[in-house]
N, C-alpha and C positions, 0 to 999 in steps of 0.2 A: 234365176232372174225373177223378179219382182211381177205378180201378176197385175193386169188392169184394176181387178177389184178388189187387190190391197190397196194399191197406187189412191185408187177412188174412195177407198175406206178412210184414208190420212187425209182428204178435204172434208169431208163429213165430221174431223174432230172440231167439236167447239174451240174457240180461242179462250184461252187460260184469264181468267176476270176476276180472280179472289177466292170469288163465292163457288167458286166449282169444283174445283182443286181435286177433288175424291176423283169425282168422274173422268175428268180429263186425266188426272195420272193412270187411272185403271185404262181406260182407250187406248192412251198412247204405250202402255206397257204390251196388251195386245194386241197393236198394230205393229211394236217392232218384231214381237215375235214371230208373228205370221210374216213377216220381212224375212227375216231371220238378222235382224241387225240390231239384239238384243244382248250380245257377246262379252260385254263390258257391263251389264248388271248382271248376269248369270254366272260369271267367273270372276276370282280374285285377281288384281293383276300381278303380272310377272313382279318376283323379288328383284331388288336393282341390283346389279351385280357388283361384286366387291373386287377389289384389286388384289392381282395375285399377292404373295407374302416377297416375290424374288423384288417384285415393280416395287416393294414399301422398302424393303432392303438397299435396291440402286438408290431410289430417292435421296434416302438416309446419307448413302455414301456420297452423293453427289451435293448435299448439303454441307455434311462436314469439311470437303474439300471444298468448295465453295466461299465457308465459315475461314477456315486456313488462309487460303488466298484472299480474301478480304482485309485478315488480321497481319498479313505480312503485307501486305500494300499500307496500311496505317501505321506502321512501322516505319 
């Protein structure tokens, strides 16, 4: 848990004006740290995950029977 005088460290950061920009990103980078809620610029994020090869395969079959059924209905 979050101590009082981090809590109180995060009002002490100036408000972002333009002209600051340095300072304030260095503050707010070492206040999330000392947070610990810095987790997402320290690590890359997760790979999205791909669909199995069997789920691309149904697809497939479920499209071509799909296709079939469609092409005899127009008939």
């Amino acid at each position: 848990m979050a101590s009082n005088s981090a809590l109180g460290q995060l009002k002490a950061i100036q408000l972002l004006d333009g002209s600051n920009y340095v300072e304030w990103r260095n503050n707010v980078l070492i206040n999330l740290a000392m947070l610990d809620y810095d987790l997402a610029i320290r690590e890359d994020p997760p790979e999205e995950p791909q669909p199995a090869e069997e789920l691309n395969i149904i697809g497939e079959e479920y499209d071509n029977l799909m296709w079939a059924y469609n092409k005899k209905l127009a008939n």
